[in-house]
N, C-alpha and C positions, 0 to 999 in steps of 0.2 A: 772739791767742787769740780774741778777740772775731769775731774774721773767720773764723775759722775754724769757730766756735760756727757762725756766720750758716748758713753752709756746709754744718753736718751735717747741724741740725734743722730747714733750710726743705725743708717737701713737694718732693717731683720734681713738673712740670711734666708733664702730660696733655694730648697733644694729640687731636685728633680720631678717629685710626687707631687710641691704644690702645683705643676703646672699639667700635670697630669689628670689631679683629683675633678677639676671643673667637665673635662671630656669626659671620662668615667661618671659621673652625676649623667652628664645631658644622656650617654650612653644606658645608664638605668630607669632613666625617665623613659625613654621612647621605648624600649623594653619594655620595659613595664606597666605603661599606660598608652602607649602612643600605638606600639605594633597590636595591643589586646585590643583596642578601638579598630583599630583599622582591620584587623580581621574579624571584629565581629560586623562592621560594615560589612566585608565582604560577603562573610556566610549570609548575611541579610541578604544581598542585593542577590548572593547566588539561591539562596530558598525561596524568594519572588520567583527567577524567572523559572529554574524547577516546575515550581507550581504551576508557574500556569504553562510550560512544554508538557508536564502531565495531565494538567486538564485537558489543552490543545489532546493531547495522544488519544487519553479515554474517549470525548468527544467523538475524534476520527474512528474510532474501530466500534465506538457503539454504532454512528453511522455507517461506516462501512459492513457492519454487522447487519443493520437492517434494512436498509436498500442493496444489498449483495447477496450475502450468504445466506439470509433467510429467504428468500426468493428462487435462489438457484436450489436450495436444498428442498424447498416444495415443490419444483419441478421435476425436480429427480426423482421423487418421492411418488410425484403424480404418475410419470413417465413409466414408471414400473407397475403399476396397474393394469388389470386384464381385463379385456371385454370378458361381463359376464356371461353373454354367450358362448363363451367358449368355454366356461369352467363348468357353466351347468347345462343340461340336466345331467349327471352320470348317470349312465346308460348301468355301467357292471360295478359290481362292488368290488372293492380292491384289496390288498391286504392292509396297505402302508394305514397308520395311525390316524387315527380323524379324531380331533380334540376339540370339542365348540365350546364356547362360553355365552349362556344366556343371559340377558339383563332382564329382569320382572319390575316391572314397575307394580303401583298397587291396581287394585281393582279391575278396568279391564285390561289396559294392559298384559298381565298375566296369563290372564283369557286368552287374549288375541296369541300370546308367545306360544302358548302350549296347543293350540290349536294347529297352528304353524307349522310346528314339531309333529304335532300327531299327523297330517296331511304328507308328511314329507321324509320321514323318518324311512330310514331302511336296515335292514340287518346287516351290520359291520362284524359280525361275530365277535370276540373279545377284544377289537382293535381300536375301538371306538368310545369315547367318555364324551358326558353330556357336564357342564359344571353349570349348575344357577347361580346366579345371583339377586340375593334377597335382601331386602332393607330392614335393620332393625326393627322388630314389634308388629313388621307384617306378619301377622298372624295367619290370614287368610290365604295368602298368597305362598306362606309356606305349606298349609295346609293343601292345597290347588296343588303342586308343583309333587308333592307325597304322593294322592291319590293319583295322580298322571303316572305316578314311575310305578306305582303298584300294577296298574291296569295296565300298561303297557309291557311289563314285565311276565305279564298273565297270560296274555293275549300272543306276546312271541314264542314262551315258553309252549304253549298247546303245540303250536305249530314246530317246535326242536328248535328253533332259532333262538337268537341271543341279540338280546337288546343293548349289550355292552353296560359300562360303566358309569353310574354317577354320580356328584356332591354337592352337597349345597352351601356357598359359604354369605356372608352376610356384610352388611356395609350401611355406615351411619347415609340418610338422604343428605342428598346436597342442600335442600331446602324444602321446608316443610307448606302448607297449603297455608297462607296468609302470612305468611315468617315476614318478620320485617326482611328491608334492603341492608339493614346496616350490619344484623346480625350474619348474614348470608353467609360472610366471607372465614368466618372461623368454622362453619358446619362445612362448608367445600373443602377448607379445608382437614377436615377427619375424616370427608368422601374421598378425599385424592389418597390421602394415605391408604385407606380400606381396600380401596381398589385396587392400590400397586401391589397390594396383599394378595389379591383374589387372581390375578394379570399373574403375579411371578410365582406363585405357591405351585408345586407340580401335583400332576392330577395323581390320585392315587390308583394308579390302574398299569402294575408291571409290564405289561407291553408295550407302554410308552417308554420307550428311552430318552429317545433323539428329541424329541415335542415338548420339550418340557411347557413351552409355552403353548396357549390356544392358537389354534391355526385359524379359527373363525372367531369373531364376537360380535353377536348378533342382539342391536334392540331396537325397540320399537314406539318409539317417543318420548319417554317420562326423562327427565332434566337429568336424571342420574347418568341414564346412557348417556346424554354429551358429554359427561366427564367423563367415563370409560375412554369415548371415542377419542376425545383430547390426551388423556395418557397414552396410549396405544401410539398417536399420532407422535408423541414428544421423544418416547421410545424409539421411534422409526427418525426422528429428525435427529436425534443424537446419535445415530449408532448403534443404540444399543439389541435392536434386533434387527434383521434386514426387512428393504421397503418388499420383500416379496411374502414376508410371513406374516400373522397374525389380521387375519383380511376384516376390513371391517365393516359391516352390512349394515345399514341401518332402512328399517321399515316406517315410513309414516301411518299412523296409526290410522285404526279405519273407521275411527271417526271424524278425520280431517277431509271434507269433501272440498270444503271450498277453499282453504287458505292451506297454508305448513304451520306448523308449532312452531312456538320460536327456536326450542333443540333444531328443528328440519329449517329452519331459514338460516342459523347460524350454518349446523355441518353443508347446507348447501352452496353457500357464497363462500365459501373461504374450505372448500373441497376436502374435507377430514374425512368422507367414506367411500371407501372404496366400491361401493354398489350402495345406490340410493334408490329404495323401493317405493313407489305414489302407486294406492291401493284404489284411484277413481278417477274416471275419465274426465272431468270436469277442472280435476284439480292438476291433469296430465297436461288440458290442454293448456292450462300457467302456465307450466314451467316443462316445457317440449326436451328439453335435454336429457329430463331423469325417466328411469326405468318405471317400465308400468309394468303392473301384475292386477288381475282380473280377479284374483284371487287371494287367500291366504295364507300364502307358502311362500317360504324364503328360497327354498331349494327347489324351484318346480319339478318335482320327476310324480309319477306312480308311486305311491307308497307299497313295497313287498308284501304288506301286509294290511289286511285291509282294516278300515277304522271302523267297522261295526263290530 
């Protein structure tokens, strides 16, 4: 018994590790749960403020984007622009490249475009491309645009001269006559496409080298030309060709006596053409800043050849 006494009530024996094991626990706890908590707090509280320093950033530079640098870049844009006094009428015909691109809207537009052309046109000899632009399933309008290049073709030829080169290439309308408002914006967009088609395709006429783009794009009211005019314009605000090439003309049509089209009030407030033509004195005396013409010619000179 006595032995056995010894046995119950002698202390257990402590060696080194049990006084170690309880640190090592607390140590694999905070490891393990305490620092994984505390650093997902932190990636928390650091992907807040992330967030909103990058929204804060986006904010600032879309602001500073468009109260700064769209503003300076339309002026530099504008600022490069030539009185068109000074560019027309050419007196002599030149060698260098002359690449136009015309916009046809349907019905009279057309009319009016080719009429335009025929009033104005001059022998460029082989240096010279004319390229149309025609809407899907105008049929009439392609048919107008043929007969012009026949006759005009005829008509140089008698005379040894050379009407130069031309193509016609084609492009879905921005919006069709009653089209709702909702659908609009998927038909603009397979016009914006079409366009940047008929804008960057190079004319097929080996004399051009250098030009691969149109040096002129000339229309005359229908909704399509504002989106030409608007690519052309986006083109030049990016870089991608300079503000001195690709000139853009636009003619109010001549049946607007009294008011602009809505094309001619947008390009005319927010300055997308580089020459804006008002075909009537009534509708010159509105709006006193833009170019008058008496007439139906984009280019006013003497035509070399005459239209009869």
């Amino acid at each position: 018994m006595e032995a056995l006494h010894d046995i119950v009530l002698r202390p257990p024996v402590r060696n080194t590790f049990d006084f170690i094991r309880p640190l090592l626990q607390t140590l694999v706890f905070i490891f393990s749960y305490g620092i994984t908590r505390i650093y997902v707090a932190i990636c928390a509280v650091l992907s807040v403020i992330s967030l909103k320093v990058l929204m804060m950033f986006l904010v600032v530079s879309i602001l500073t984007f468009i109260l700064f640098y769209v503003p300076h870049r339309h002026r530099s844009i504008v600022a490069h622009r030539k009185d068109p006094k000074k560019l027309w009428p050419r007196k002599k015909t030149t060698e260098m490249p002359f690449y136009v691109l015309l916009v046809c809207g349907s019905g009279g537009h057309t009319t009016e475009m080719i009429k335009m052309v025929e009033r104005s046109i001059r022998s460029e000899g082989p240096h010279s491309h004319r390229r149309w632009a025609v809407g899907y399933g105008d049929d009439l309008s392609y048919k107008r645009v043929m007969d012009f290049e026949r006759r005009l073709n005829s008509r140089f030829t008698s005379r040894n001269l050379r009407a130069g080169t031309y193509d016609i290439m084609f492009f879905h309308r921005s919006r069709a006559v009653h089209q709702s408002w909702w659908t609009t914006p998927f038909t603009v967009y397979d016009c914006t496409n079409d366009v940047f088609d008929i804008l960057t395709t190079p004319a097929p006429n080996p004399t051009i080298t250098e030009f691969k783009m149109p040096g002129v794009v000339v229309t005359d009211g229908p909704g399509t030309g504002l989106v030409f005019i608007v690519c052309v314009y986006l083109m030049k605000f990016f870089g991608l060709v300079h503000e001195d090439s690709m000139k853009c003309v636009f003619v109010e049509s001549w049946a607007r006596v009294n008011s602009l089209s809505f094309s001619g009030t947008l390009i005319k407030h927010l300055q997308l053409a580089d020459v804006f033509v008002i075909q009537h004195r009534p509708l010159r005396r509105r709006n006193p800043r833009q170019t008058y013409t008496g007439n139906m010619v984009v280019m006013p000179t003497i035509p070399s050849v005459p239209t009869e």
